[in-house]
VEXFI-807780 format. One record per residue (C-alpha): residue in three letters; x, y, z; chain. Coordinates in Angstrom, 1 decimal, decimal comma, m for minus. Layout:
REC;rest;u;v;w;kette
REC;ALA;X;Y;Z;A
...
This chain:
REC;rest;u;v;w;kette
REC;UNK;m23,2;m6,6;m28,8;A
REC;UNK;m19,7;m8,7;m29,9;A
REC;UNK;m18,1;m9,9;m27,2;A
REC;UNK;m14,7;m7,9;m28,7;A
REC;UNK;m16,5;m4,6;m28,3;A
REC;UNK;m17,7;m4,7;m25,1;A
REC;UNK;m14,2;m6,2;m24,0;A
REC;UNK;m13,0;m2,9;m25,6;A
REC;UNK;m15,1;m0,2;m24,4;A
REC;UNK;m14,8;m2,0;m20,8;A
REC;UNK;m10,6;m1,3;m21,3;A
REC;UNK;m11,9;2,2;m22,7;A
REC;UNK;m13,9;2,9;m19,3;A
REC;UNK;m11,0;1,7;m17,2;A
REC;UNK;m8,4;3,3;m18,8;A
REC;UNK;m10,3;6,4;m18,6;A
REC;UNK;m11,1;6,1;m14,8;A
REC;UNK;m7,3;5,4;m14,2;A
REC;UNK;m6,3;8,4;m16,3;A
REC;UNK;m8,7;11,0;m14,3;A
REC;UNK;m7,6;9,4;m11,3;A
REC;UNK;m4,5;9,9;m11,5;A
REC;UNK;m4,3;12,8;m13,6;A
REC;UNK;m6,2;15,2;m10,8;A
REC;UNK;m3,6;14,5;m8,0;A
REC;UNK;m1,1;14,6;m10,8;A
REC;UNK;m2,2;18,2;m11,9;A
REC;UNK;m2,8;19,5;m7,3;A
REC;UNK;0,7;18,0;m6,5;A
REC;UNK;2,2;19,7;m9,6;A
REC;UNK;0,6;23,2;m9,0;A
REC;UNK;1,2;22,7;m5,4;A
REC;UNK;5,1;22,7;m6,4;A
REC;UNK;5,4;24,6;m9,0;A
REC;UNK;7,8;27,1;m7,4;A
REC;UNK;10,5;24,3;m7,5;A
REC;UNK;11,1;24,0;m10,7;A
REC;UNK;10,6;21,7;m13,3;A
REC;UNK;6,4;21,1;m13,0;A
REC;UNK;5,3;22,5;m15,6;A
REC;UNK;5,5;19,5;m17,8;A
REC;UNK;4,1;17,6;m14,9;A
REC;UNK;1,4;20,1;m14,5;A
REC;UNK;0,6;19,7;m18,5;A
REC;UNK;1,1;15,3;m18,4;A
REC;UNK;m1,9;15,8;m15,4;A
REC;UNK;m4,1;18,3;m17,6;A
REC;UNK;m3,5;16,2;m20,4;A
REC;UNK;m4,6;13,0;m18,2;A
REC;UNK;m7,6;14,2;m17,0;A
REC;UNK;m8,8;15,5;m20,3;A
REC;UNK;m8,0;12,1;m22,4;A
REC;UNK;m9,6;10,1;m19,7;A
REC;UNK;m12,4;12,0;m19,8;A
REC;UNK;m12,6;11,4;m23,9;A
REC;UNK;m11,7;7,9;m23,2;A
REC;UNK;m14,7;7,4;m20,6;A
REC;UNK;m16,9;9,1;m23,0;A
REC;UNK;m16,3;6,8;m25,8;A
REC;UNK;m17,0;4,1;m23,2;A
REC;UNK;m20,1;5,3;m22,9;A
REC;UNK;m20,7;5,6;m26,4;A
REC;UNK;m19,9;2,1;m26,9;A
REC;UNK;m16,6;3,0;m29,1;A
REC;UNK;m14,5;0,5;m30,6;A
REC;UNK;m11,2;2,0;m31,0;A
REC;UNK;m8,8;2,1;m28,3;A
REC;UNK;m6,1;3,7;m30,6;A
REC;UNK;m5,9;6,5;m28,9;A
REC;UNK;m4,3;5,1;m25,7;A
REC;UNK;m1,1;4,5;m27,3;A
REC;UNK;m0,9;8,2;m28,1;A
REC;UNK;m2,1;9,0;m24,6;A
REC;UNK;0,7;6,8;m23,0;A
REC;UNK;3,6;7,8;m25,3;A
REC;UNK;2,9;11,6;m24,6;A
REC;UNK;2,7;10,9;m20,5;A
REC;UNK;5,9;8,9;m20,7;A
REC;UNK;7,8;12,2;m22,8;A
REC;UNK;6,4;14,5;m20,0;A
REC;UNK;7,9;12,1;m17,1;A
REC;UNK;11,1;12,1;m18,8;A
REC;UNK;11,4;15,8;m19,5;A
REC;UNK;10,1;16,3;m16,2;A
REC;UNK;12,6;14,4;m14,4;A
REC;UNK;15,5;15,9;m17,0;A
REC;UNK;15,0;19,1;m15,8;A
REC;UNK;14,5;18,3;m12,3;A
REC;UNK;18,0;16,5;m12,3;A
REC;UNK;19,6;19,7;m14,0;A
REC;UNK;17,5;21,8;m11,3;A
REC;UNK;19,1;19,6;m8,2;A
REC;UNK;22,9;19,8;m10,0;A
REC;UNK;22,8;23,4;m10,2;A
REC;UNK;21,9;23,3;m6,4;A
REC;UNK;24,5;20,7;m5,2;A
């Protein structure tokens, strides 16, 4: 196997690991504290995290030479962050 490849699906497998990883407590946290408001794009971004790492851990395994997909992965977690902590800041203005 080409060095490149293997240096690939070894980012693949790690990325994937990370996203699980932190997608679960992510998604528990989120469900945990849902009743305060703004989760439910938090409870989507750790959904979302634990189902793309799991895809990219697969093509890991597969020996897959595309890591493409990551870009999309982080752009959509970033958007949930940041509507996530929009509507949190409304939700604590509206309190104050």
């Amino acid at each position: 196997m080409h060095q490149r490849w293997v240096s690939i699906t070894a980012a693949l497998g790690v990325w994937g690991a990370w996203a699980v990883g932190s997608g679960i407590p992510q998604l528990i946290a989120a469900v945990r504290q849902r009743r305060s408001g703004g989760q439910v794009p938090q409870i989507l971004s750790g959904g979302i995290s634990v189902l793309a790492g799991a895809g990219f851990l697969a093509q890991a395994f597969q020996g897959a030479g595309n890591i493409a997909g990551v870009g999309g992965y982080a752009t959509l977690g970033g958007i949930f962050f940041l509507i996530s902590a929009i509507r949190l800041s409304i939700l604590l203005r509206k309190a104050a």
